[in-house]
C-alpha positions as CSV (number, residue, x, y, z in Angstrom):
1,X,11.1,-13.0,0.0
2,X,11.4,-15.5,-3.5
3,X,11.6,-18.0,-0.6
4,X,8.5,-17.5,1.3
5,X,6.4,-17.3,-1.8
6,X,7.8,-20.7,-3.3
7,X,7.3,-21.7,0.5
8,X,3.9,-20.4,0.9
9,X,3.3,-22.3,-2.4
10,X,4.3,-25.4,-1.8
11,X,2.2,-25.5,1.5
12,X,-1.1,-24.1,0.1
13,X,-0.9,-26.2,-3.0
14,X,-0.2,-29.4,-1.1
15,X,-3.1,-28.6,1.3
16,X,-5.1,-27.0,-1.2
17,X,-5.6,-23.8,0.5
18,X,-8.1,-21.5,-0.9
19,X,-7.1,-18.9,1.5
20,X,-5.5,-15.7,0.1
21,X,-1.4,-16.1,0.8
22,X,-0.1,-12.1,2.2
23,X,3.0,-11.2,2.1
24,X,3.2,-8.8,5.5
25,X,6.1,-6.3,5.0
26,X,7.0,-6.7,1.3
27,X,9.3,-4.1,1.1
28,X,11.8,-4.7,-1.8
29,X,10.8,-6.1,-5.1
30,X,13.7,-7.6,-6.4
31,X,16.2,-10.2,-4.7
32,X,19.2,-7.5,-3.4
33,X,21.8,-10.8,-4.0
34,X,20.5,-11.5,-8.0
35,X,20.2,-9.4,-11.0
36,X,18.4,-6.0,-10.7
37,X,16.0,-6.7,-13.6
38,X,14.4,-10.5,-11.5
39,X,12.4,-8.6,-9.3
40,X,10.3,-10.8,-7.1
41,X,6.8,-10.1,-8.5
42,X,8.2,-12.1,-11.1
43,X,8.1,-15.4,-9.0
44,X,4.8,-14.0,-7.6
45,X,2.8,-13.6,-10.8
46,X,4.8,-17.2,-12.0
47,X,3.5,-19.0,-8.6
48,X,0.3,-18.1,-8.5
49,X,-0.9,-19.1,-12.6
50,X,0.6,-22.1,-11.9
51,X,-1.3,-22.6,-8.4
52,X,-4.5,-21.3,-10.5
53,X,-3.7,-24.7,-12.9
54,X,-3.9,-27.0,-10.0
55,X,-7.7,-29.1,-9.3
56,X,-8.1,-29.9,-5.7
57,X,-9.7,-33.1,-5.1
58,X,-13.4,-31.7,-5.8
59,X,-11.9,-30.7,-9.1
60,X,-12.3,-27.0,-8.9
61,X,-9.6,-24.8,-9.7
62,X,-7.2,-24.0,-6.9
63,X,-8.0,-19.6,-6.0
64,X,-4.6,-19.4,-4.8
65,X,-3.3,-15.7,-5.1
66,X,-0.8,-14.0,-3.6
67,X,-1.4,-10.5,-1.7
68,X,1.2,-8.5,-0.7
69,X,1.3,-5.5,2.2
70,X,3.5,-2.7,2.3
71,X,4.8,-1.3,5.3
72,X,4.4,3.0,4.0
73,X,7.3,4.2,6.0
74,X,9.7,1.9,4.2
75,X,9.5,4.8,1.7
76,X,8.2,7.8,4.1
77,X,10.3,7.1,7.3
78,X,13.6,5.3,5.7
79,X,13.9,6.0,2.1
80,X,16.7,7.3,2.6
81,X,18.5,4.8,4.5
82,X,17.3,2.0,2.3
83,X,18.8,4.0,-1.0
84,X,22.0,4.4,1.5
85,X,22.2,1.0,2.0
86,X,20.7,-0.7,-1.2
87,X,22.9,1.6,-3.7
88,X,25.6,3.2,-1.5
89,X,23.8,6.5,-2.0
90,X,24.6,9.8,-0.3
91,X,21.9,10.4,3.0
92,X,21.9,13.9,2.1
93,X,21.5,14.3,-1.4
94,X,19.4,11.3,-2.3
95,X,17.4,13.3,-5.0
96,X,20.2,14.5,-6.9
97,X,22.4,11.3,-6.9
98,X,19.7,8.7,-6.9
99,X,20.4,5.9,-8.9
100,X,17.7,5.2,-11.2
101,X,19.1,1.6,-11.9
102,X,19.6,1.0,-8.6
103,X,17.7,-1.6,-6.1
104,X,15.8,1.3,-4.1
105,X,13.2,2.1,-6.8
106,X,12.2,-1.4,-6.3
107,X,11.5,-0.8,-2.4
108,X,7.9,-0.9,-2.5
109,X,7.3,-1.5,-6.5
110,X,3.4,-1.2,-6.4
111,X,3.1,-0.2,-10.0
112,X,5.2,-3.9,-10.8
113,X,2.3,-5.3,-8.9
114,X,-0.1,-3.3,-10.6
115,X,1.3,-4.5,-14.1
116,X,1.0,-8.1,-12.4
117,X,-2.2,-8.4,-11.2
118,X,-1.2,-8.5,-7.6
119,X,-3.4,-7.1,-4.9
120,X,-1.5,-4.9,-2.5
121,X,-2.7,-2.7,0.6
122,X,-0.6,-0.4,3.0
123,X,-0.1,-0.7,6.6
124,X,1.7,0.7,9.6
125,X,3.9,-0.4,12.5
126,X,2.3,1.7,15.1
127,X,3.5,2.7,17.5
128,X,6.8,2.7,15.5
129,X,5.2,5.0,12.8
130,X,1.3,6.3,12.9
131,X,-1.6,5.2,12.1
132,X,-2.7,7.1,9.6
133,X,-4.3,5.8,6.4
134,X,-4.5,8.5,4.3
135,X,-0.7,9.4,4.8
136,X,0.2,5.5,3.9
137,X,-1.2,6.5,0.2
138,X,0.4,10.0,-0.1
139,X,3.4,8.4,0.5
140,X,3.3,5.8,-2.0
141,X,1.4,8.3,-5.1
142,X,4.4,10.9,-4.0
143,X,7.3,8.4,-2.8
144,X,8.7,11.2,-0.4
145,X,11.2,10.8,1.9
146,X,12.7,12.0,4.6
147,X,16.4,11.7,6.2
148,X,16.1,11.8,10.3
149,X,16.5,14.3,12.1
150,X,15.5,16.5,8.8
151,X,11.6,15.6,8.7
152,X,9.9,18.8,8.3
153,X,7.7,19.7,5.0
154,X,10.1,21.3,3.1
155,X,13.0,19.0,3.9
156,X,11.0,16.2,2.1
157,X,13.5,14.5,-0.9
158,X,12.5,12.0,-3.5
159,X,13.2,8.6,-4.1
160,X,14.7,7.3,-7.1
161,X,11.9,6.2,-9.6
162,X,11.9,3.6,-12.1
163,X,9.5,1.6,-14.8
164,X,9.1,-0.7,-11.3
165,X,7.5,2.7,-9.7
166,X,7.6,5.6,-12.0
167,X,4.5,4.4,-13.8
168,X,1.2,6.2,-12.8
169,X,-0.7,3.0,-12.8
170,X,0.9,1.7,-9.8
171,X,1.1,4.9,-8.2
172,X,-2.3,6.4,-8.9
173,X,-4.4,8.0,-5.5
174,X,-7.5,5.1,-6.6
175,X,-5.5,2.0,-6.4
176,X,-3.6,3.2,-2.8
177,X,-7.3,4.2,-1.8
178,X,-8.0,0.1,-2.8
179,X,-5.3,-0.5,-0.4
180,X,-6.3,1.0,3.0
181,X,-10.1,0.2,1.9
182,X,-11.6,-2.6,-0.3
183,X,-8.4,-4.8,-0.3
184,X,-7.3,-4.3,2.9
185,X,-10.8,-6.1,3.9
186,X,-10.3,-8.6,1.7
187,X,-6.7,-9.6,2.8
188,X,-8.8,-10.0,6.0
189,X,-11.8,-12.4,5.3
190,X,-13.7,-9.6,5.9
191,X,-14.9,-7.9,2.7
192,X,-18.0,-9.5,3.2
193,X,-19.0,-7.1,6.1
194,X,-16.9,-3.6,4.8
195,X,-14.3,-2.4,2.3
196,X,-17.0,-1.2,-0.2
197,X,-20.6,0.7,-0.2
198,X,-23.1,-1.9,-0.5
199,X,-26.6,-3.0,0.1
200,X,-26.1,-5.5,2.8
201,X,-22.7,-4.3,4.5
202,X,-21.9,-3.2,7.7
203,X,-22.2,0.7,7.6
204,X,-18.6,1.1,9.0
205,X,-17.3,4.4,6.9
206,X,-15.9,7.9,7.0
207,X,-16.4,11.3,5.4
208,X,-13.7,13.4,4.8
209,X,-14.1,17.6,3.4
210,X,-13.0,16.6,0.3
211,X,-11.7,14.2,-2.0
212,X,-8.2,12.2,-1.9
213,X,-8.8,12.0,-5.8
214,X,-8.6,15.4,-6.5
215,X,-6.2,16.3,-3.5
216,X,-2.7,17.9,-4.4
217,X,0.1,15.8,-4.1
218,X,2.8,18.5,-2.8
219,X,3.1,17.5,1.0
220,X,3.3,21.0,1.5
221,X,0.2,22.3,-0.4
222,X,-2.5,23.0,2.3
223,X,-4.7,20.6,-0.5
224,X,-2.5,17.8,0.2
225,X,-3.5,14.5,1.1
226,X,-2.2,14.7,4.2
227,X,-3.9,17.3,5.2
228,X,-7.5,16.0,4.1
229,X,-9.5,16.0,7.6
230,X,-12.2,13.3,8.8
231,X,-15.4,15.0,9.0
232,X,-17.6,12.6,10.1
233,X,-17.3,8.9,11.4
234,X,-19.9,6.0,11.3
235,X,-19.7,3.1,13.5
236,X,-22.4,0.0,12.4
237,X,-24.5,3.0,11.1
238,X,-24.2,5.3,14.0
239,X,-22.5,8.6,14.2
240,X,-19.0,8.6,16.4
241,X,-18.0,12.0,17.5
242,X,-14.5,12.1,19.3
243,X,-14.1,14.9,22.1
244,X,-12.3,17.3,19.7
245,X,-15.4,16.9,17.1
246,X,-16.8,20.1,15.1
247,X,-19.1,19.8,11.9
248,X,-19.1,23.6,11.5
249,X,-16.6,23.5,8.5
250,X,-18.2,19.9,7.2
251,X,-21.7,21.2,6.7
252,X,-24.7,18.5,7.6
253,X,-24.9,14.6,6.8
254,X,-27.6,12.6,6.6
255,X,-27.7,8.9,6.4
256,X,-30.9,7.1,5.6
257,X,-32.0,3.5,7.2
């Protein structure tokens, strides 16, 4: 990954692309041939003040930033095979012989990004794993895994932590929320139209029967994030009801021209 960012740097600076640079896929922070402590956040945060020194020929400042996008079932779908491979861990008892040194807690090192400045949102490879937004940030607050065929509720392990994801910055329910929401619009060129609640947006939004900020994050509490249900959806303003719709347990919404 140090690669493509010093690539996508050289190309963007030479062109003087204001375009936001994403990193699809960046699953682990740290180069797994160098020293554990060079993660590659480093290199991003390093890159991008220096594009930020650059004047294109206009003389403005060059926006470059880097962006990157995490791929949720890195941690949720193959923690465990990443720690297995990365550190040389056991499959079965990742939690208890986790290396907290090792290179796995830097699979997926929001909170370094956090620390860094550096916009991140979450993503799927559906129809490998879901879609399903809301599960992409429980599993990146909780960092729960699962070793296949073993994926029920209560056969959920944990991934090694570290100061690269241990912290509660990088790890908190708002800035994942940022990352399937208002960044995740803005990685797109689209923020202009939806990400946020503003005068002026496309009314594009969901409400759900409760909160994600005040939602339990035990995968097996019925309060969990998971387990948060869409009550209503709107499309450009206008209520969306799929066939299996009810609003009995969601109460009445009103939205106002």
């Amino acid at each position: 990954m140090r690669g493509v960012a010093q690539a996508a740097f050289k190309l963007t600076t030479e062109k003087c692309n204001s375009h936001p640079v994403t990193l699809i896929h960046a699953t682990v922070g740290g180069d797994p041939t160098g020293p554990i402590a060079d993660p590659v956040v480093d290199e991003l945060a390093h890159l991008t003040e220096r594009a930020r020194a650059i004047k294109c020929e206009s003389g403005q400042h060059l926006p470059l930033s880097f962006m990157a996008s995490h791929l949720t079932g890195h941690v949720g779908y193959w923690g465990g095979g990443f720690v297995s491979l990365l550190d040389g861990k056991d499959l079965n008892n990742i939690s208890a012989d986790g290396d907290f040194e090792g290179r796995a807690p830097l699979l997926d090192a929001t909170t370094l990004e956090v620390d860094y400045d550096i916009p991140f949102t979450l993503h799927s490879d559906a129809p490998i794993t879901p879609v399903h937004p809301l599960w992409y940030v429980e599993q990146m607050v909780t960092r729960n895994t699962w070793v296949y065929p073993a994926i029920k509720g209560d056969q959920v392990k944990n991934m090694p932590d570290s100061t690269w994801t241990g912290d509660p910055k990088g790890r908190s329910v708002y800035e994942n929320l940022k990352g399937i929401t208002s960044l995740a619009a803005k990685q797109t060129l689209i923020d202009v139209k939806v990400g946020t609640l503003e005068v002026g947006k496309v009314a594009d939004l969901v409400i759900l029967d409760r909160s994600p900020l005040s939602a339990s994050t035990d995968v097996n509490s019925a309060n969990a994030i998971n387990k948060i249900k869409v009550c209503y959806t709107y499309l450009a303003g206008k209520q969306w009801k799929p066939k299996s719709f009810s609003g009995d347990k969601c109460g009445k919404v009103e939205i106002a021209d």
